[in-house]
C-alpha positions in Angstrom: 35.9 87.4 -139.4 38.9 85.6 -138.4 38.4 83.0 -135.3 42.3 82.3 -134.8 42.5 83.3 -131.3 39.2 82.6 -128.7 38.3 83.3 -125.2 36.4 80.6 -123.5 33.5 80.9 -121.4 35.8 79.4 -119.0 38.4 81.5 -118.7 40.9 79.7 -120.8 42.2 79.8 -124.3 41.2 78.0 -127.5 43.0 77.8 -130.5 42.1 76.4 -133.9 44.6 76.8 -136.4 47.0 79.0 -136.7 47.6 80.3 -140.3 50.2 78.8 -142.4 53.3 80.4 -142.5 54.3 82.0 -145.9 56.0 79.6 -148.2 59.4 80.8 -150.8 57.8 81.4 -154.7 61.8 80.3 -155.2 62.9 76.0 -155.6 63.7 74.9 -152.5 67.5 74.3 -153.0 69.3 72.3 -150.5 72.8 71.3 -149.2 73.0 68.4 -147.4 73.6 70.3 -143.9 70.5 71.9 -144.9 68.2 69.0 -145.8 69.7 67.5 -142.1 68.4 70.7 -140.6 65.3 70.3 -142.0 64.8 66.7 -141.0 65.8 67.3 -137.4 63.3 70.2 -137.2 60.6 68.0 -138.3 61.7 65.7 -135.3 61.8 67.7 -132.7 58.3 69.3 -134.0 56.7 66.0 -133.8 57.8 65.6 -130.3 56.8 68.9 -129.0 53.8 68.2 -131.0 53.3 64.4 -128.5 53.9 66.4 -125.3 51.6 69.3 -126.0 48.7 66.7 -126.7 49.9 64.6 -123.4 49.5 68.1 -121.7 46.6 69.5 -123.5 48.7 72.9 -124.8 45.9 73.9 -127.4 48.6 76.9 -127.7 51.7 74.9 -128.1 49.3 72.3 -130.4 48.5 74.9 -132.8 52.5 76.4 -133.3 53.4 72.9 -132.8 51.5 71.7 -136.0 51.4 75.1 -138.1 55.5 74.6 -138.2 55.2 71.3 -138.7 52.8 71.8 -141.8 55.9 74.2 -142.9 59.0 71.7 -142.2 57.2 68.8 -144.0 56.8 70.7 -147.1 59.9 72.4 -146.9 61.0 68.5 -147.1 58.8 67.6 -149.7 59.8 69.7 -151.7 63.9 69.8 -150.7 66.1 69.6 -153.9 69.2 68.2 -153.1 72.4 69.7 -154.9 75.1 68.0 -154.2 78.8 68.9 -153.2 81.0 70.0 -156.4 84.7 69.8 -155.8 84.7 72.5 -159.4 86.4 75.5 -157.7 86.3 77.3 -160.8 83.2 79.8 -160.4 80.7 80.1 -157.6 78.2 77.8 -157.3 75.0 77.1 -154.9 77.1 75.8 -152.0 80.3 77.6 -152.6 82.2 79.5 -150.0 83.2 82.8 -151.2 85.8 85.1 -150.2 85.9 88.7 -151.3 87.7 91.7 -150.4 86.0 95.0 -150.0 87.7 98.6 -151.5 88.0 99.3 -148.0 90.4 96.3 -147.1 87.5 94.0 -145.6 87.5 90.8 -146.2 84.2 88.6 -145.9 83.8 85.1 -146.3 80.0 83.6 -147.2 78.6 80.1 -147.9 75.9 80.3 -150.5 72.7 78.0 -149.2 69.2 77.2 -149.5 66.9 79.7 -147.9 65.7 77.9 -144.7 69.4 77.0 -143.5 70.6 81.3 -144.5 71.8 82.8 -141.4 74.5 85.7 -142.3 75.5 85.9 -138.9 77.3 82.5 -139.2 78.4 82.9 -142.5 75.7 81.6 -144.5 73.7 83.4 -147.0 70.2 82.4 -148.8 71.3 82.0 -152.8 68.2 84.4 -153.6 69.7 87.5 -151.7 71.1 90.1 -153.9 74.7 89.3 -152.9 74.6 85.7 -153.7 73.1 86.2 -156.8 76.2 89.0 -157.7 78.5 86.0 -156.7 77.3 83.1 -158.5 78.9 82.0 -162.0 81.8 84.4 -161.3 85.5 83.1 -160.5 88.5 84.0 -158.8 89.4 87.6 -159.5 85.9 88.9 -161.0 84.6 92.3 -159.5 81.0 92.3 -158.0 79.2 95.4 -156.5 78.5 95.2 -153.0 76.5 97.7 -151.4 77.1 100.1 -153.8 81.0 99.5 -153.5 83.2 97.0 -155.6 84.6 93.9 -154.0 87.0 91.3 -155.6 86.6 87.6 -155.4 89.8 86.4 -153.7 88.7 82.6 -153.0 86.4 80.5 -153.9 85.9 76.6 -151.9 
């Protein structure tokens, strides 16, 4: 029986650890934006980590060092690829431009999973659009959500 979450006799909250969070079966591909990310998540962890103990926040303890458990293997295991200035097919890293049958154009940067946020522009190079985009070039047809989209650009 699971003992994550416990009631005192005194009214208040224990916590022991929290369960990991779920790590990628994938490499842990990096730009260099991302492995920045990653190191300034560890730092701020470690801080909220000192202040929980300096206030006794078994709660804010246990989320503090469950994450960073996941940040400092995230880094461990970061693989740095660097910057390519080859424009000639899409690459992990590559900003892509493609035009839709529709007339839409989107624009995406491919990136490591942990710094993926499509909202911003970025995707994770293990989503099903990424891997469409990667090794084509300028002028290659992908399928997009069952619809066909033409590579316009590629930085």
């Amino acid at each position: 029986m699971s003992r994550a979450f416990v009631r005192e006799d005194d009214g208040g909250e224990a916590f022991e650890d929290l369960p990991d969070r779920p790590l990628s079966p994938h490499q842990n591909l990096v730009t260099s934006e991302g492995l920045a990310q990653i190191e300034r998540m560890i730092e701020d962890l470690r801080r909220r980590l000192s202040q929980a103990h300096e206030t006794d926040d078994k709660g804010e303890v246990a989320r503090a060092s469950r994450d960073l458990r996941y940040w400092s293997h995230r880094k461990s295991t970061a693989e740095l690829v660097p910057a390519s200035s080859d424009r000639s097919h899409v690459r992990f890293g590559s900003r892509v431009t493609f035009e839709r049958e529709d007339g839409r154009r989107q624009t995406y940067r491919i990136v490591g999973e942990d710094e993926a946020d499509p909202a911003k522009g970025t995707i994770s190079y293990v989503s099903p659009l990424a891997q469409a985009l990667l090794g084509r070039s300028v002028g290659d047809t992908i399928t997009v959500a069952h619809t066909e989209a033409a590579i316009t650009q590629i930085e």
